[in-house]
PLY file of the C-alpha trace (Angstrom):
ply
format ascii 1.0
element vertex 353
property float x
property float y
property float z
element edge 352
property int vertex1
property int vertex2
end_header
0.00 0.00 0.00
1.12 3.36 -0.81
1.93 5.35 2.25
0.96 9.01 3.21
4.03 11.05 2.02
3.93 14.47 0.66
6.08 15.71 -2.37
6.39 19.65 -2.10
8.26 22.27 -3.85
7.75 25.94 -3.84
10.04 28.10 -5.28
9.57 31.18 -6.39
5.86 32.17 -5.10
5.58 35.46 -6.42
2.53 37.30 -6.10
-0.65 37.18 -8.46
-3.83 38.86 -8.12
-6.39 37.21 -6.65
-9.17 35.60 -9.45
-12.80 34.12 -7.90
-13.02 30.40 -5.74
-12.61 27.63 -8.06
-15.23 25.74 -5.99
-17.67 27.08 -8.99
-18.56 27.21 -12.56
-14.74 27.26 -13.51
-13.88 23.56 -12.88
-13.65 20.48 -15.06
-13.89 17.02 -13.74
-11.36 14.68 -14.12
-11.38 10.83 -15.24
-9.77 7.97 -14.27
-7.54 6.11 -16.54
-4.48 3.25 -16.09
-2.54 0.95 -18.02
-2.98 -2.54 -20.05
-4.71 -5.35 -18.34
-3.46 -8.63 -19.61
-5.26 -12.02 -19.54
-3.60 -14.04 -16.28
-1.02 -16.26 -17.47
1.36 -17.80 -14.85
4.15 -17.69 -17.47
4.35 -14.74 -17.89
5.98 -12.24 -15.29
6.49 -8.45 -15.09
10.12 -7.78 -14.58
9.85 -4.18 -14.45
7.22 -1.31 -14.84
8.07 2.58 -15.65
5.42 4.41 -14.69
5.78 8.76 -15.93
2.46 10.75 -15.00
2.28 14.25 -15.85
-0.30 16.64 -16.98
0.46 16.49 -20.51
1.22 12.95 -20.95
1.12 9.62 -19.70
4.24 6.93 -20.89
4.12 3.58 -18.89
7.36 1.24 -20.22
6.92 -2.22 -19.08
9.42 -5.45 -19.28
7.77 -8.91 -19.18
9.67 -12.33 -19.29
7.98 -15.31 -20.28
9.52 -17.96 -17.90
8.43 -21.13 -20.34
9.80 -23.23 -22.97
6.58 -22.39 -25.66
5.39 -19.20 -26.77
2.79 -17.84 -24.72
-0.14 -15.79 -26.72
-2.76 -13.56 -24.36
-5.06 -10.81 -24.92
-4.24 -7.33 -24.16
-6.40 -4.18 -23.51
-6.54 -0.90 -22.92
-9.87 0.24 -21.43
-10.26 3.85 -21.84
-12.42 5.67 -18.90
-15.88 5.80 -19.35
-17.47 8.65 -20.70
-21.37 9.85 -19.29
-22.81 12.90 -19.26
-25.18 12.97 -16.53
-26.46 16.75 -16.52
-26.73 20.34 -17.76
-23.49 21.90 -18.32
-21.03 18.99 -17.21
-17.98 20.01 -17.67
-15.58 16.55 -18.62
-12.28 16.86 -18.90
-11.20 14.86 -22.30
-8.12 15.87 -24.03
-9.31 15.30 -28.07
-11.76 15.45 -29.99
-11.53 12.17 -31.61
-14.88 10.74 -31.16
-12.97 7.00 -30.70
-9.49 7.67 -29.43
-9.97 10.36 -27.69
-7.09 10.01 -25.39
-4.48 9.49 -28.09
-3.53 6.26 -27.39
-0.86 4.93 -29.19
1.57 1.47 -28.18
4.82 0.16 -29.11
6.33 -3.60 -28.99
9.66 -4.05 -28.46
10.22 -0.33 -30.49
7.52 -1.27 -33.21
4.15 0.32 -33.53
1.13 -2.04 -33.09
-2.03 -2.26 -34.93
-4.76 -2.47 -32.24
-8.80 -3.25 -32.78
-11.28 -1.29 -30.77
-14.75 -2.17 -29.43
-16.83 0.99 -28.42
-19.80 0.39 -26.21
-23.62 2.85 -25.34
-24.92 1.12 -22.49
-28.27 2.77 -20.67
-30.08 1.21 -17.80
-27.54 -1.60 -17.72
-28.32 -2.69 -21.14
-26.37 -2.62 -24.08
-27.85 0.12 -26.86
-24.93 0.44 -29.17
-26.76 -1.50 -32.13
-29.66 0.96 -31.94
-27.97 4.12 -32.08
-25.67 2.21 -35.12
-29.27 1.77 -36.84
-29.93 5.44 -36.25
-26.53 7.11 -37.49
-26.00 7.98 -33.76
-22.62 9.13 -33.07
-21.38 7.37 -30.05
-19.55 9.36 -28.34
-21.91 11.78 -25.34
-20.09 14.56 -25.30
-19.49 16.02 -28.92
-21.78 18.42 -30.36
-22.52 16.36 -33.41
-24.11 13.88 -31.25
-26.58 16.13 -30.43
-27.30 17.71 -33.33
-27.87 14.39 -34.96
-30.65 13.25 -31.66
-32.00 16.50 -32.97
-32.78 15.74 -36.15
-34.77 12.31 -35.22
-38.42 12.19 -35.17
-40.56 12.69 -32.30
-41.62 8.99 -32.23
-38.08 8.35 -31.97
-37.46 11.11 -29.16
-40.34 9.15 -26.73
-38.90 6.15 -27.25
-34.87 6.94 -26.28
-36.55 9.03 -23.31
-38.23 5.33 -22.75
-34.80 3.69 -22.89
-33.03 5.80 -20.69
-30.95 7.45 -23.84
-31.21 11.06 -23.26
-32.84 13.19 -21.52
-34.65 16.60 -22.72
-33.05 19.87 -21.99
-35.14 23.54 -22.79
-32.49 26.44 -23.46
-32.31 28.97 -26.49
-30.03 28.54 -29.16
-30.30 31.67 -30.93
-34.20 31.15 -32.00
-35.99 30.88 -28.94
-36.46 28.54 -26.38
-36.24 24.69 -27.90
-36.83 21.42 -26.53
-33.13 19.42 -27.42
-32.48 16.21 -26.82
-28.97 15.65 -24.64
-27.60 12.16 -24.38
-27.75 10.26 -21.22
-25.71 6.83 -22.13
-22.20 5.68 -21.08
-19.67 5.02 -23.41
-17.10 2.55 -22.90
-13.97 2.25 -25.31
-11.53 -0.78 -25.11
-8.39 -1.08 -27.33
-6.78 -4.39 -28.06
-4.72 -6.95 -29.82
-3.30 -10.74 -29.10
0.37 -10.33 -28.12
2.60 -13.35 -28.79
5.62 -13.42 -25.39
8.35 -15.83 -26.88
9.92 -18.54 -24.93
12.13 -17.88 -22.67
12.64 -13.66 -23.61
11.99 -10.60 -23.17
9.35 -8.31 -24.69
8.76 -4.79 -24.05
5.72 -3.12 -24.61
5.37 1.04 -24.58
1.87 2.99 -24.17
1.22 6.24 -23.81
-1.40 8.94 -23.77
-2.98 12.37 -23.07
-4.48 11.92 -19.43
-7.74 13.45 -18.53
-7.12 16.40 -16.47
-9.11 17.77 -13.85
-8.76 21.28 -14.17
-9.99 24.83 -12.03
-9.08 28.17 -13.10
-7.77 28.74 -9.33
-7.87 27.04 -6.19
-9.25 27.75 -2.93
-6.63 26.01 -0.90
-5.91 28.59 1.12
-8.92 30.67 1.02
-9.71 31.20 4.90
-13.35 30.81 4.55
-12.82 26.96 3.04
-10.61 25.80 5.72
-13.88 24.01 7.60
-15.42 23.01 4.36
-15.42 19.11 3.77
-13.91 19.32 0.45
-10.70 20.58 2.21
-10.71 17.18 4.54
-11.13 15.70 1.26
-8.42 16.83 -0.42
-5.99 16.57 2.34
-6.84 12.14 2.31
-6.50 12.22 -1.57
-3.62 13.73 -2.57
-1.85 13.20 0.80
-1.68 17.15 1.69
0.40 17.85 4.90
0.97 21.20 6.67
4.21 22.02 5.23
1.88 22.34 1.29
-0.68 24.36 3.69
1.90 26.67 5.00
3.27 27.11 1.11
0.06 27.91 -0.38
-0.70 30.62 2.61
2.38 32.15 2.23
1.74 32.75 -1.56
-1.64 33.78 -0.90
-0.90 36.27 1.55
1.79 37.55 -0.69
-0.95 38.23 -3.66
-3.14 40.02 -0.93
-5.58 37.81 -2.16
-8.68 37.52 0.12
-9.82 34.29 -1.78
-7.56 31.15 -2.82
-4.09 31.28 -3.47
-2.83 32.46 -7.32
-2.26 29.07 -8.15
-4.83 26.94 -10.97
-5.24 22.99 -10.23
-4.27 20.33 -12.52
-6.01 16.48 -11.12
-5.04 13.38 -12.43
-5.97 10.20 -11.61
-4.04 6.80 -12.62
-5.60 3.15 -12.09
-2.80 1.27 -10.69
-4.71 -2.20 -8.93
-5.60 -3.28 -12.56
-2.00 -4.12 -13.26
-2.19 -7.35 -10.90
-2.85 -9.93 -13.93
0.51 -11.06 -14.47
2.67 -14.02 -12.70
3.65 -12.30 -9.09
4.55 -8.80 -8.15
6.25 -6.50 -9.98
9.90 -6.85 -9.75
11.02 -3.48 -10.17
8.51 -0.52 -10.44
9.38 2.85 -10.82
6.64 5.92 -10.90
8.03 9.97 -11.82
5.46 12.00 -11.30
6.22 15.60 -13.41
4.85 18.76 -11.89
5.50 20.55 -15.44
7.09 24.22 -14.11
9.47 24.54 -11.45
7.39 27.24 -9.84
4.62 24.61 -9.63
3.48 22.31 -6.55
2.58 18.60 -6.46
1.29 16.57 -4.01
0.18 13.21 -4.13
1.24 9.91 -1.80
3.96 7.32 -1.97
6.74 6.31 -0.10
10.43 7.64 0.12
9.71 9.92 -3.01
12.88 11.81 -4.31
13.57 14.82 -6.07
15.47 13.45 -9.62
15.31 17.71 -10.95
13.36 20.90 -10.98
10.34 19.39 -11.97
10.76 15.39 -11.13
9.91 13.16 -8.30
10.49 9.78 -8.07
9.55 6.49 -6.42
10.83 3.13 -6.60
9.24 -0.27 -5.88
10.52 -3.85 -5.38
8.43 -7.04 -5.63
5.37 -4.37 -5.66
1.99 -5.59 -5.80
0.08 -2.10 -6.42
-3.30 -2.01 -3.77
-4.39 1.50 -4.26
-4.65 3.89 -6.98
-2.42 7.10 -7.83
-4.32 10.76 -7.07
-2.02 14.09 -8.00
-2.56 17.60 -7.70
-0.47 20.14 -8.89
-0.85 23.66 -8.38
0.57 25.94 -11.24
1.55 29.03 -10.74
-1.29 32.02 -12.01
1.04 34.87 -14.21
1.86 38.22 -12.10
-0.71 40.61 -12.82
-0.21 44.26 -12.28
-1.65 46.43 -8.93
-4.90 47.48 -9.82
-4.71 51.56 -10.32
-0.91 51.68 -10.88
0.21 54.29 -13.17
1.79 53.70 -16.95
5.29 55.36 -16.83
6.30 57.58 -19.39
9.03 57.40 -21.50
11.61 59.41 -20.70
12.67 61.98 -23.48
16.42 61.98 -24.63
0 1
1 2
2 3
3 4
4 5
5 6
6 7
7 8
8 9
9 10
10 11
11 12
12 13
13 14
14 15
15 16
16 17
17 18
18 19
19 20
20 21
21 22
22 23
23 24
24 25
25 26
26 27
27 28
28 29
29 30
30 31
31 32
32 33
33 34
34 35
35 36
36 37
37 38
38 39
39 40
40 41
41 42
42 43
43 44
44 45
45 46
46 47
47 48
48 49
49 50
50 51
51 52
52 53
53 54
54 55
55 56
56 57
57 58
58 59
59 60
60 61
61 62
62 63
63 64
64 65
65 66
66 67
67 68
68 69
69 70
70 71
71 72
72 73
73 74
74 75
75 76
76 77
77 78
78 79
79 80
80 81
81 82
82 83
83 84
84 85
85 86
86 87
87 88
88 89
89 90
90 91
91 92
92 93
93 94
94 95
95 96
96 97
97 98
98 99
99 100
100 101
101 102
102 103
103 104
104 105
105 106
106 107
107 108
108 109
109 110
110 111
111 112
112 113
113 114
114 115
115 116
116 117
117 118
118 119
119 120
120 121
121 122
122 123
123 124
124 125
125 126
126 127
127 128
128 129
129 130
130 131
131 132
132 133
133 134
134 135
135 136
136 137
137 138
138 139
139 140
140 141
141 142
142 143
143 144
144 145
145 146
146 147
147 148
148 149
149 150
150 151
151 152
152 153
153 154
154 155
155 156
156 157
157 158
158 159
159 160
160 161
161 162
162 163
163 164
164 165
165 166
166 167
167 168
168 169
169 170
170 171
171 172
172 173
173 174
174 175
175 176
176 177
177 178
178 179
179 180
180 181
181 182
182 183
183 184
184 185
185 186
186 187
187 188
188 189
189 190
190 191
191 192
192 193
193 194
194 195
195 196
196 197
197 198
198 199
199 200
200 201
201 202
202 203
203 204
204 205
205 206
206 207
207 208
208 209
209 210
210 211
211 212
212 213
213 214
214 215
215 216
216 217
217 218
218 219
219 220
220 221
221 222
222 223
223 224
224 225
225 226
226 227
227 228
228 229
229 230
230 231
231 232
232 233
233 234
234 235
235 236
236 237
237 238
238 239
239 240
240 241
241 242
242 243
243 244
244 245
245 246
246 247
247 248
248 249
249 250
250 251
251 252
252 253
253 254
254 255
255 256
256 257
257 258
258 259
259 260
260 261
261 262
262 263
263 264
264 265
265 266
266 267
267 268
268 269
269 270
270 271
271 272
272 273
273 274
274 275
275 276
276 277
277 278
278 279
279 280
280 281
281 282
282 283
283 284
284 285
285 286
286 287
287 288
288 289
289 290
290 291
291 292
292 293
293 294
294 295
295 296
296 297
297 298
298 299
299 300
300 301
301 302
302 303
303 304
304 305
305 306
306 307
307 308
308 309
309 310
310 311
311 312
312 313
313 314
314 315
315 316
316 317
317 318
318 319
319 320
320 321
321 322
322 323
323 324
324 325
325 326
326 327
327 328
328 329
329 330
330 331
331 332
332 333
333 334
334 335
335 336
336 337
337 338
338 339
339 340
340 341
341 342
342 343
343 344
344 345
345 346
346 347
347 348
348 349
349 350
350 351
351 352
């Protein structure tokens, strides 16, 4: 299990002025995402895992061995994070716009690209729907415009009887004639990448993945606001992300130095990173290895793990052996808002020579 420790840097806090509590309007919501999950096969073991997280790209590296005397053929996937829009105005954070890979997946085997199949998913009410939105020339994918435009453009028959289904869901709101009934989809998407990978007898293969993570984002936080201090969201963050007082005192500081009366000048970045689904291999992990990057030097990161280590300005690193991963990886990093200038302050003139 990964034990409480906090990673904290703070250099150069200078001040910023103070924007509004990004407990509000201004937030997008994170999702959850990890790395391949690989049918068990007692043969095959996981010498060593390289785990990089940061906000603009996740690169996991890992080594297997297959221990046998035959070649050893299993199924490999990569299950992107669901995707649901559940109300008005949800704000998901998803880093494309490519209505199947929208993560930008992309994997490697032993240095050579690999052609991978994908199954996409609409499930409503526990049921699976995605035939019926097929025979409709339903997009898939929730969360992109053309989705709804096309919902739009079905009969009403059809509108009663996705309401029926648990589909969608009708919104009122005026989009530039009036106010119009719209339909909004209500289904969950699920998106799994895969391929058969072949593990030779008795060698080593190494497979690469990476992608664009979903980032939880605010346009500043209210750590450090005084009036959120009691608020449960703070207790919250403090268990997730493994805050202690020393990342407290450091966001404070640079909050009292912007004479800000709300948060400190700092936005968030959130990631999350599945790490239990990695347990479908032949014993622990010999060797694992996680660098979280905070991005700018400037920046702070929390998030938990044991005897973490700075490795430069913007690295911290954690090493495993024989690890058998029991809880997943939370990080927040604050990044520094730009200087802005006092409010009234006079333009100089330029001098005359």
């Amino acid at each position: 299990m990964l034990k409480p420790t906090i990673v904290l840097v703070a250099a150069g806090l200078a001040a910023a002025a103070a924007a509004a509590p990004a407990r509000a309007n201004d937030s997008s919501a994170e999702m959850a995402s990890g790395g391949l999950i690989f049918v068990r096969n007692e043969n095959v073991e996981m010498r060593s895992e390289d785990l990089i997280i940061s906000a603009k790209e996740i690169q996991v590296r890992y080594r297997f061995f297959n221990k046998s005397d035959k070649d050893v053929t299993v199924l490999v996937a990569f299950p992107m994070p669901e995707i649901k829009v559940e109300e008005t105005d949800q704000n998901i954070s998803i880093p494309t716009d490519d209505p199947v890979n929208f993560l930008a997946f992309r994997t490697t085997v032993n240095g050579q690209p690999v052609t991978t199949k994908v199954e996409q998913r609409v499930i409503a009410a526990g049921l699976d729907r995605t035939q019926l939105l097929r025979s409709l020339n339903i997009p898939l994918a929730p969360h992109l415009r053309q989705t709804g435009e096309a919902l739009d453009k079905l009969p009403r028959a059809k509108w009663d009887e996705l309401i029926r289904l648990g589909l969608v869901a009708v919104e009122t709101y005026d989009a530039g004639k009036g106010m119009e009934q719209h339909l909004a989809p209500r289904w969950a998407l699920q998106t799994t990448f895969y391929w058969e990978q072949t593990f030779k007898a008795g060698a080593e293969t190494a497979i690469t993945h990476r992608y664009k993570p979903s980032v939880g984002a605010s346009v500043q936080t209210s750590l450090g606001e005084p009036s959120q201090v009691d608020e449960d969201w703070y207790d919250d963050y403090r268990d997730k992300y493994c805050i202690e007082q020393d990342f407290y005192d450091a966001v404070d500081r640079a909050r009292r130095d912007a004479n800000s009366t709300f948060g400190a000048p700092f936005s968030e970045q959130r990631i999350e990173y599945i790490l239990k689904t990695g347990g479908n291999w032949s014993g622990p992990i010999k060797q694992f290895r996680l660098v979280v990057d905070k991005g700018d030097a400037d920046s702070l990161v929390s998030f938990c793990g044991d005897d973490v280590r700075k490795i430069s300005q913007t690295e911290f690193e954690m090493k495993k052996t024989d690890f058998t991963p029991d809880d997943d990886l939370a990080v927040l990093i604050l990044k520094r808002l730009p200087r802005q200038p006092a409010p009234n302050q006079p333009k100089k003139r330029p001098s005359k020579k």
